[in-house]
C-alpha positions as a Markdown table, in Angstrom:
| # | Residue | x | y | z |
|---|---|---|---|---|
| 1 | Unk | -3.2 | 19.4 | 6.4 |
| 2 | Unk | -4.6 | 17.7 | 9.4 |
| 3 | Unk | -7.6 | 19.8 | 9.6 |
| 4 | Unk | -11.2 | 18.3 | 8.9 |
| 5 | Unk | -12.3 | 18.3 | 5.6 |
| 6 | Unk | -8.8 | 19.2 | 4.3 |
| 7 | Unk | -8.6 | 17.1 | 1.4 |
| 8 | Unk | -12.2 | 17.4 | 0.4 |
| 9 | Unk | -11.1 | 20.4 | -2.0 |
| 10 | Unk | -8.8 | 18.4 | -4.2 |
| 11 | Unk | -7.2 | 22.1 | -5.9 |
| 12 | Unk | -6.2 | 23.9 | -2.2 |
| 13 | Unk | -4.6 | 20.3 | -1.3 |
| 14 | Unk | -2.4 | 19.8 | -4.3 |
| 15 | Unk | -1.5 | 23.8 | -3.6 |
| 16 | Unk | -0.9 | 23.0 | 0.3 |
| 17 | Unk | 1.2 | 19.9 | -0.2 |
| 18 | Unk | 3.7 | 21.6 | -3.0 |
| 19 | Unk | 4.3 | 24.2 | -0.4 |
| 20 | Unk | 4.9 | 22.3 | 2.1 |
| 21 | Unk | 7.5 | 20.0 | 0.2 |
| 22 | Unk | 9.0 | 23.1 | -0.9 |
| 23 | Unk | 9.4 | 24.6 | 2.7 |
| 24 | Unk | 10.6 | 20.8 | 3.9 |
| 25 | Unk | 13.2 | 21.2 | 0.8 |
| 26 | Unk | 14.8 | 24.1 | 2.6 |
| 27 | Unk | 14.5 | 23.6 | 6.0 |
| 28 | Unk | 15.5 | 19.6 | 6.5 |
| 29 | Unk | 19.0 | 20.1 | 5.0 |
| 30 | Unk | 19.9 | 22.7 | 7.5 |
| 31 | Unk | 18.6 | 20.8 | 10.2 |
| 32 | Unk | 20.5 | 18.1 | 8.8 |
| 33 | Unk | 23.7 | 20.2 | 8.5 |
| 34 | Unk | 22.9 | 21.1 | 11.8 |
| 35 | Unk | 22.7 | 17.8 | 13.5 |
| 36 | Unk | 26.4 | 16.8 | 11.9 |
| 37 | Unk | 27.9 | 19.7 | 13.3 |
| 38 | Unk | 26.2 | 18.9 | 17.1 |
| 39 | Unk | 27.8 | 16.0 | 16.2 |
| 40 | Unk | 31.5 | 16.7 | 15.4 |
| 41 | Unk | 31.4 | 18.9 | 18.2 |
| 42 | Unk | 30.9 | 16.4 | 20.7 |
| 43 | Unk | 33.5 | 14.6 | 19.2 |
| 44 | Unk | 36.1 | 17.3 | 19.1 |
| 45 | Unk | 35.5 | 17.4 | 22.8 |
| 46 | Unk | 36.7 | 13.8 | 24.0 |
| 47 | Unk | 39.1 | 14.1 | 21.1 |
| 48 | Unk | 42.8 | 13.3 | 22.4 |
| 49 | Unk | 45.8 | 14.1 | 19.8 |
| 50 | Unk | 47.3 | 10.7 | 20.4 |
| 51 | Unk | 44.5 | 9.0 | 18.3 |
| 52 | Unk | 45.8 | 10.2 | 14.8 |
| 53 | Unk | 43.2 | 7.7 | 13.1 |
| 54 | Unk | 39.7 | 9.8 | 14.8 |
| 55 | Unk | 41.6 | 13.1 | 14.2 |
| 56 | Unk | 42.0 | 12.4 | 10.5 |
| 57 | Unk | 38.1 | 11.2 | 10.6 |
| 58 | Unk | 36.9 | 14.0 | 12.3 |
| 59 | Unk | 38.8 | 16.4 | 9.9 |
| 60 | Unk | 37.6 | 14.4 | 6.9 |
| 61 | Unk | 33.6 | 15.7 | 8.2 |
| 62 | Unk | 34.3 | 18.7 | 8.7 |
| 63 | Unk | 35.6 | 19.7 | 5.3 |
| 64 | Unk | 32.9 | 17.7 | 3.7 |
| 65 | Unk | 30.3 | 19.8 | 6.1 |
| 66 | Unk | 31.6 | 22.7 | 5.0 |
| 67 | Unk | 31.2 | 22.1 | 1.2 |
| 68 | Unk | 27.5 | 21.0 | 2.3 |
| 69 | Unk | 27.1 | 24.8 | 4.1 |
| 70 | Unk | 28.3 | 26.5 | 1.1 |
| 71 | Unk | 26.2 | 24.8 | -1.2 |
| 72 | Unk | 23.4 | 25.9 | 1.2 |
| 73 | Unk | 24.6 | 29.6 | 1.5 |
| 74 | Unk | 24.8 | 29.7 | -2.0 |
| 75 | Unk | 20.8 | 29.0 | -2.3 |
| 76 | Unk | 19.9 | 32.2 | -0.5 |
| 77 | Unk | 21.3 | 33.5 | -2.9 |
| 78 | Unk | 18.4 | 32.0 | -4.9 |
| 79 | Unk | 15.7 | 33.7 | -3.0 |
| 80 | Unk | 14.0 | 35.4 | -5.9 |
| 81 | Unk | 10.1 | 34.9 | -5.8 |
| 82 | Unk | 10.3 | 32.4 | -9.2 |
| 83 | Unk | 13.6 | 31.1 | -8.8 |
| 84 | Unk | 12.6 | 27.6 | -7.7 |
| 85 | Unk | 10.4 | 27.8 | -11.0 |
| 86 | Unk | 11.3 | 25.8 | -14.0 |
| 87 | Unk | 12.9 | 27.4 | -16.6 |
| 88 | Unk | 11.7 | 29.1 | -20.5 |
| 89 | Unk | 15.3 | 29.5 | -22.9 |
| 90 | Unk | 14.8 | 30.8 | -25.9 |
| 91 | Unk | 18.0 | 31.0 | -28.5 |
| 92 | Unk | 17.6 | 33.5 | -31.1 |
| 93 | Unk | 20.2 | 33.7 | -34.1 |
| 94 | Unk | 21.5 | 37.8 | -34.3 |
| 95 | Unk | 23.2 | 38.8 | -37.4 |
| 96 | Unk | 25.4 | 36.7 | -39.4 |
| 97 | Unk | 23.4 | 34.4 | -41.6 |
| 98 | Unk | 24.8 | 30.6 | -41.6 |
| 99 | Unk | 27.3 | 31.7 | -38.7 |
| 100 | Unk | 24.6 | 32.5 | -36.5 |
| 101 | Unk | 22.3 | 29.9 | -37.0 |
| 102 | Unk | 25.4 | 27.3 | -36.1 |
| 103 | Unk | 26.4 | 28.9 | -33.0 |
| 104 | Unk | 22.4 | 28.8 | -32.1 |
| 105 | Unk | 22.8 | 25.1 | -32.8 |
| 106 | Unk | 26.2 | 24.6 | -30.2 |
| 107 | Unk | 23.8 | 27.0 | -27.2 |
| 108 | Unk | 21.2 | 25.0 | -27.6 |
| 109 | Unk | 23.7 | 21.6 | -27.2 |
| 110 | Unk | 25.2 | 23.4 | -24.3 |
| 111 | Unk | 21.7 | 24.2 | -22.3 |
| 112 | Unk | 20.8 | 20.7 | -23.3 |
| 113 | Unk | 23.8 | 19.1 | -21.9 |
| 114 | Unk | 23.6 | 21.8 | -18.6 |
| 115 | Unk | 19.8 | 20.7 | -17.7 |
| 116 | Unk | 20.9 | 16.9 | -18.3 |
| 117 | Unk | 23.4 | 16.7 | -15.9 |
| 118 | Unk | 21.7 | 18.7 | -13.5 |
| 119 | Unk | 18.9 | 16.0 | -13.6 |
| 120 | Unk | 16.4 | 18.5 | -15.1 |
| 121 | Unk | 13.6 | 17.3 | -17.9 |
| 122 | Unk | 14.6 | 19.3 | -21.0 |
| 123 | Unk | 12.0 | 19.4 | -23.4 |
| 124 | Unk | 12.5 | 21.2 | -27.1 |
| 125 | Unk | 9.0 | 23.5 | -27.2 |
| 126 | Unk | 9.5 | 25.4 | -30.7 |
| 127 | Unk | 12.4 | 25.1 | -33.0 |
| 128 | Unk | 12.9 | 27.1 | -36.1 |
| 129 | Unk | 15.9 | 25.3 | -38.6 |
| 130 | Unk | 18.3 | 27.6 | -41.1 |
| 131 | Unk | 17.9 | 27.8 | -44.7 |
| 132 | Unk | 21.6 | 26.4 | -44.9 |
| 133 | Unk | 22.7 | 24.8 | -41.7 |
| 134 | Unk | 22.1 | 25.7 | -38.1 |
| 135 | Unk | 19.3 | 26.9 | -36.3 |
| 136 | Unk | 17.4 | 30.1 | -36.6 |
| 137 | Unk | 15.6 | 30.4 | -33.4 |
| 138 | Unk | 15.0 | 27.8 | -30.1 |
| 139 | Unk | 12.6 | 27.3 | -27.5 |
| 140 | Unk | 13.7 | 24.6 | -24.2 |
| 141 | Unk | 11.3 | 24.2 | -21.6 |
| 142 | Unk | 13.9 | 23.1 | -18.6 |
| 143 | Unk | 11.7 | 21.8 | -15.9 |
| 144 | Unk | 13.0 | 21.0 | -12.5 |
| 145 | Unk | 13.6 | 22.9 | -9.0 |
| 146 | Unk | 15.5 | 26.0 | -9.0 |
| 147 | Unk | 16.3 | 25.9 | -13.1 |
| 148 | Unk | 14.8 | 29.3 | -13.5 |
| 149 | Unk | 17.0 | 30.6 | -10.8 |
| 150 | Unk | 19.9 | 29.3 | -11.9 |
| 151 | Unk | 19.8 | 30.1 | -15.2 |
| 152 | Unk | 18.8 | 33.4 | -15.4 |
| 153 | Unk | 22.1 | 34.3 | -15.0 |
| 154 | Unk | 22.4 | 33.2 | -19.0 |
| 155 | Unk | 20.3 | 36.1 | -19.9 |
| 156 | Unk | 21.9 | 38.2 | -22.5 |
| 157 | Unk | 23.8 | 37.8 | -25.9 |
| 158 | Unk | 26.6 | 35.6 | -26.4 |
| 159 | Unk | 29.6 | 35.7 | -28.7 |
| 160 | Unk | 31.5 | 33.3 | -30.3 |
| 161 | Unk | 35.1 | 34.0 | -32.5 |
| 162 | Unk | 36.2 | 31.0 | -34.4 |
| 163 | Unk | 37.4 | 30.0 | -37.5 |
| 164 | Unk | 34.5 | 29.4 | -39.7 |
| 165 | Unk | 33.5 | 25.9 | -41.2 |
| 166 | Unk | 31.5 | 27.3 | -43.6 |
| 167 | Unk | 34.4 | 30.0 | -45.1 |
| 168 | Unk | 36.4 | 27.9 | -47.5 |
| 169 | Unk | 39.4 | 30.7 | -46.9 |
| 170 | Unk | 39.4 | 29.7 | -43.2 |
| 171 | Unk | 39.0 | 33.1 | -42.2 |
| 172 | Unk | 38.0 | 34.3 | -38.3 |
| 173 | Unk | 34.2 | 35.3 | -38.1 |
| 174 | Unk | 32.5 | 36.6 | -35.3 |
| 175 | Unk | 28.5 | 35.1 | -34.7 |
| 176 | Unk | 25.9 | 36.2 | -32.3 |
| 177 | Unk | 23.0 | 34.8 | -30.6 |
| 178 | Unk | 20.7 | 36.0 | -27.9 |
| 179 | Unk | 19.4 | 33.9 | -25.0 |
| 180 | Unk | 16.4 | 34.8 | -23.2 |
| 181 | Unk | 15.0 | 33.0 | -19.7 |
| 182 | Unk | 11.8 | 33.3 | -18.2 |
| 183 | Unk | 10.1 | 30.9 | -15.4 |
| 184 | Unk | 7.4 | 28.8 | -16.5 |
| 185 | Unk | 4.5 | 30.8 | -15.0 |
| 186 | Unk | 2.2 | 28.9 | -12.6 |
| 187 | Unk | -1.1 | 29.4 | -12.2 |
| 188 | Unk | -1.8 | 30.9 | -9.0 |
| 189 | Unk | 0.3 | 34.0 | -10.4 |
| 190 | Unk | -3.8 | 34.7 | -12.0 |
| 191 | Unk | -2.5 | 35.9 | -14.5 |
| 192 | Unk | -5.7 | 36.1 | -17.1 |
| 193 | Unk | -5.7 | 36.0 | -20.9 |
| 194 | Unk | -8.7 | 37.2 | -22.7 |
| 195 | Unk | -9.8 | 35.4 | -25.5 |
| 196 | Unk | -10.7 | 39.0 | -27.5 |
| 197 | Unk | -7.3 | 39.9 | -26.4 |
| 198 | Unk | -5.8 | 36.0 | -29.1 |
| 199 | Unk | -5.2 | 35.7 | -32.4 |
| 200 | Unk | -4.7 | 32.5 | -33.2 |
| 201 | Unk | -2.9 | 30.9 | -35.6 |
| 202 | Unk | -2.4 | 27.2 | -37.3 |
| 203 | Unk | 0.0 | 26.2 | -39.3 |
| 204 | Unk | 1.9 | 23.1 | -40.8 |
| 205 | Unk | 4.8 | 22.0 | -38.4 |
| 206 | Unk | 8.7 | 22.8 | -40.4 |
| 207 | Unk | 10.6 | 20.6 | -38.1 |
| 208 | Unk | 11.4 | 17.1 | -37.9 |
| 209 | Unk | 8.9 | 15.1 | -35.5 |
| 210 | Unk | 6.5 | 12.8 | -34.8 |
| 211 | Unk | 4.5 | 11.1 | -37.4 |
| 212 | Unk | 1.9 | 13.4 | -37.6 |
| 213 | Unk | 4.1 | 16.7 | -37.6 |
| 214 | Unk | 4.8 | 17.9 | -41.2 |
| 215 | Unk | 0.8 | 16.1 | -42.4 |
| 216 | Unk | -1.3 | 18.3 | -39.9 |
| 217 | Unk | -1.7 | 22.0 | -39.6 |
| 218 | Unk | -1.2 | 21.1 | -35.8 |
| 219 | Unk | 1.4 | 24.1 | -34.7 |
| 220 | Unk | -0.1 | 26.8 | -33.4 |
| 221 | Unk | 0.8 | 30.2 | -33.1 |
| 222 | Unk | -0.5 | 32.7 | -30.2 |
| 223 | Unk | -0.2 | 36.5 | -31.0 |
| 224 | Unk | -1.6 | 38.2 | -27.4 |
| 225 | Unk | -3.0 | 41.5 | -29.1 |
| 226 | Unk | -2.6 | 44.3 | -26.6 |
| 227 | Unk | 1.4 | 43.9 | -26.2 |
| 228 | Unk | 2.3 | 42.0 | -29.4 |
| 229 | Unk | 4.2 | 39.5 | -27.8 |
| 230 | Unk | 3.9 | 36.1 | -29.7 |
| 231 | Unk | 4.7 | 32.3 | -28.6 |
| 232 | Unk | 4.4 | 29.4 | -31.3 |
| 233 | Unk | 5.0 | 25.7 | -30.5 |
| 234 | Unk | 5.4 | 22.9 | -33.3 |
| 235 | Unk | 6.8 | 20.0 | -31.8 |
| 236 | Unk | 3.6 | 18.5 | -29.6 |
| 237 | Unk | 1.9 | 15.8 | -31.6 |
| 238 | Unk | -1.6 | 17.9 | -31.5 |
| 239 | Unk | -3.1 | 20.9 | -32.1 |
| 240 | Unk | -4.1 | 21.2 | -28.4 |
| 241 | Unk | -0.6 | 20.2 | -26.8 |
| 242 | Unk | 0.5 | 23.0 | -28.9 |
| 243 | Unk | -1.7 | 25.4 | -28.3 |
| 244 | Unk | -1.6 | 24.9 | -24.4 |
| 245 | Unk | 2.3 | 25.5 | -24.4 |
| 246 | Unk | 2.4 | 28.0 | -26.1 |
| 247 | Unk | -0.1 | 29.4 | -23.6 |
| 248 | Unk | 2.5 | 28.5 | -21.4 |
| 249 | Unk | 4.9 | 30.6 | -22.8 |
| 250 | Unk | 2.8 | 33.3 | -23.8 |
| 251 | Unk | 1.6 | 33.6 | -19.7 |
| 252 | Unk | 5.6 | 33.7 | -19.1 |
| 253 | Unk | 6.5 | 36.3 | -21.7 |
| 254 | Unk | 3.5 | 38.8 | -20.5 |
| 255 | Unk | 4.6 | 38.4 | -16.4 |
| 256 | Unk | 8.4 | 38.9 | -17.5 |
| 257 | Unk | 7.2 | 41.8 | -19.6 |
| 258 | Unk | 5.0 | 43.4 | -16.2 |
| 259 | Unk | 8.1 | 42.6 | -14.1 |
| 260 | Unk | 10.2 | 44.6 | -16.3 |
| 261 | Unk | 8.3 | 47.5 | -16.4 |
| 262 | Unk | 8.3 | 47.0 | -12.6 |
| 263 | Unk | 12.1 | 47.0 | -12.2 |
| 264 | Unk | 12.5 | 50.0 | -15.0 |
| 265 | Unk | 10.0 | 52.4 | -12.6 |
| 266 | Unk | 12.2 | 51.2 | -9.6 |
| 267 | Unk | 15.3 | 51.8 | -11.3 |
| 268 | Unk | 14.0 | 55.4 | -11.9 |
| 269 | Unk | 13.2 | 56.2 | -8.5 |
| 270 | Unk | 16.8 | 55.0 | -7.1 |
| 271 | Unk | 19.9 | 56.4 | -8.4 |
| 272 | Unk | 21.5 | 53.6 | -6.8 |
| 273 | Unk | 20.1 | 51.3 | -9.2 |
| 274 | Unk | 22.1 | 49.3 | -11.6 |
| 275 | Unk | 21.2 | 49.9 | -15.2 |
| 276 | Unk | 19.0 | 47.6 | -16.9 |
| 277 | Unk | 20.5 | 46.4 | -20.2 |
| 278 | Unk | 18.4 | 43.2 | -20.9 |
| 279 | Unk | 20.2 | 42.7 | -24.1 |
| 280 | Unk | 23.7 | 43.8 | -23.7 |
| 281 | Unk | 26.6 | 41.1 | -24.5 |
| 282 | Unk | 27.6 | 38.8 | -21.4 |
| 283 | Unk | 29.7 | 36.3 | -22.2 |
| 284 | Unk | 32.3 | 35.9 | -25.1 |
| 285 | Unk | 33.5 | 32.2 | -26.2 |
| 286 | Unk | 36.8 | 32.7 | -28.1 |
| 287 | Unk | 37.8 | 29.4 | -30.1 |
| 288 | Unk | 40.7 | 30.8 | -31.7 |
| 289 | Unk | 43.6 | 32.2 | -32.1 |
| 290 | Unk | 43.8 | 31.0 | -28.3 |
| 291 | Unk | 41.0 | 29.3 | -26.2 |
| 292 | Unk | 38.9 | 31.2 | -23.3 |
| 293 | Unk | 35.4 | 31.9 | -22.4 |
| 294 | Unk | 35.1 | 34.9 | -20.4 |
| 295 | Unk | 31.9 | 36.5 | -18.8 |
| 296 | Unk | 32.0 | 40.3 | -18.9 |
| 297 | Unk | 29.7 | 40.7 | -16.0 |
| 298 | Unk | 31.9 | 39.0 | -13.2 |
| 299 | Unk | 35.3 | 38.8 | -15.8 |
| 300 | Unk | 35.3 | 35.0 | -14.7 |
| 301 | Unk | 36.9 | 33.4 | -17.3 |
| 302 | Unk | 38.2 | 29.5 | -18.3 |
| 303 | Unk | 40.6 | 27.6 | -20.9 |
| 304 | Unk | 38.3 | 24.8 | -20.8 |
| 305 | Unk | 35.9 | 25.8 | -24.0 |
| 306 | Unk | 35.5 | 22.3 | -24.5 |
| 307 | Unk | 34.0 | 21.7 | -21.3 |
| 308 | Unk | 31.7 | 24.7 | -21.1 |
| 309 | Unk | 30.2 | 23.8 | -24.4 |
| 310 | Unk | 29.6 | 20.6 | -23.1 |
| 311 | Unk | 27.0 | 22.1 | -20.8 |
| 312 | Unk | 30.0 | 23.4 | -17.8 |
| 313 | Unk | 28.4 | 26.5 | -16.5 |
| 314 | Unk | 28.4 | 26.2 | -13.3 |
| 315 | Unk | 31.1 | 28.6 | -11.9 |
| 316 | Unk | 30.0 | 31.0 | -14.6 |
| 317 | Unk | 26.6 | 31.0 | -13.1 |
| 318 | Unk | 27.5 | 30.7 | -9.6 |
| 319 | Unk | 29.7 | 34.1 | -10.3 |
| 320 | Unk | 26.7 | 35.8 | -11.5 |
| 321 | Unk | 24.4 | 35.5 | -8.6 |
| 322 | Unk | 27.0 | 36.0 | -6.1 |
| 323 | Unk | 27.7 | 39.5 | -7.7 |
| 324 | Unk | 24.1 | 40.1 | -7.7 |
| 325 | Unk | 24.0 | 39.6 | -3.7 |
| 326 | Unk | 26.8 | 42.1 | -3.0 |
């Protein structure tokens, strides 16, 4: 950065400073850890057990430094080349009509709720209503560090057992939904979209919006020819805003799909691979006869539905990527 000329190419610079506020992200609270434990160390060494007061201080630190160490040693774990990406979720209603659709409605509340409190910028992209009630499919766009890495870990299909408020007997129904997470796809990853390759489509927003969504054909759908894969957005007040993320999403669907294929030839090669079951059931959120969520990866488990609906996913996520690491 302190080279001649370095800020004359206004792209590079941008590119240079991210990284380097990046690398400064992981290395300053290490050196920071660091520092406090030089610290309590010189302290321990003119400690005498008569003064009860600077024992109990000193103590005090070093618990708190080690909740600091853990929290760092728990972001190695997050180490994957996207991770500190922001974060694609897509909610998609699986069978069960009315049922479904609601339960998509209480994920997308939850992942709402998660980024919130995690101080992320959670932005609806795409979002498709029931005929009855509910939702039918969702699209989040969760930006902030890490989100990708964190919640990749929510990959999968989730199942919810309740008693219905839709079945006037009261009966138990089972709903599913499936959750998908890719990271928002920069563009340094070069990854090139043909215009021969688009099909584009417009179309009249469905959703509640702005005041131009519902009285412009401003949503825009993006089929990318070769693979298949599609990626709509309705909720941007213009054509253009639309059609950029779903560009967005489109880029991110089409690197997820290459790194798939990747992991699948790998997989192949080495016996000692897990499995790949992209779509298998993870988690199951039980809301009667008894309460319990329990994640069928780890078999971490909690009482507290209430609170993981509310956006509490922390230990389930945290168990994830630990077991990934072993």
């Amino acid at each position: 950065m302190s080279q001649p000329g370095f800020w004359d190419n206004a792209e590079n610079s941008t590119k240079i400073v991210k990284e380097l506020k990046s690398l400064k992200s992981d290395v300053e609270p290490w050196e920071a850890a660091f520092k406090k434990y030089q610290e309590l160390r010189e302290l321990c060494d003119i400690l005498e057990s008569s003064d009860s007061g600077l024992l109990t201080d000193v103590s005090a630190n070093i618990s708190a430094l080690s909740k600091i160490l853990d929290q760092l040693e728990f972001k190695v774990v997050l180490g994957g080349k996207l991770d500190k990406n922001s974060a694609i979720l897509s909610i998609n209603a699986g069978a069960g009509g009315t049922e479904s659709c609601d339960w998509v409605s209480m994920l997308l509340r939850m992942y709402i709720r998660y980024g919130e409190s995690h101080g992320y910028k959670v932005k609806t992209i795409d979002l498709l209503s029931g005929e009855e009630a509910g939702i039918k499919n969702a699209t989040l766009l969760i930006e902030g560090e890490y989100a990708y890495g964190y919640l990749k870990a929510e990959r999968g299909v989730h199942r919810l057992v309740r008693i219905s408020p839709f079945d006037a007997n009261k009966r138990r129904h089972t709903s599913f939904a499936s959750v998908d997470v890719l990271p928002e796809v920069e563009e340094s990853l070069d990854i090139k979209l043909e215009e021969k390759d688009l099909r584009i489509d417009v179309y009249r927003s469905k959703g509640a919006g702005g005041q131009s969504v519902n009285t412009t054909d401003s949503a825009v759908r993006i089929t990318h020819i070769p693979t298949g894969i599609v990626a709509q957005c309705q909720n941007e007040r213009s054509q253009f805003q639309n059609k950029q993320s779903a560009l967005k999403i489109l880029k991110a669907r089409i690197y997820e799909l290459e790194s798939r294929k990747k992991e699948a030839e790998l997989a192949k090669q080495s016996s000692d691979k897990k499995k790949i079951e992209w779509g298998s059931q993870i988690r199951s959120y039980v809301l009667h006869p008894y309460n319990m969520v329990k994640d069928h990866r780890t078999d971490y488990e909690t009482g507290d539905t209430a609170k993981v609906l509310d956006g509490g996913l922390d230990e389930f996520i945290k168990a994830f990527l630990k077991s990934q690491v072993r």
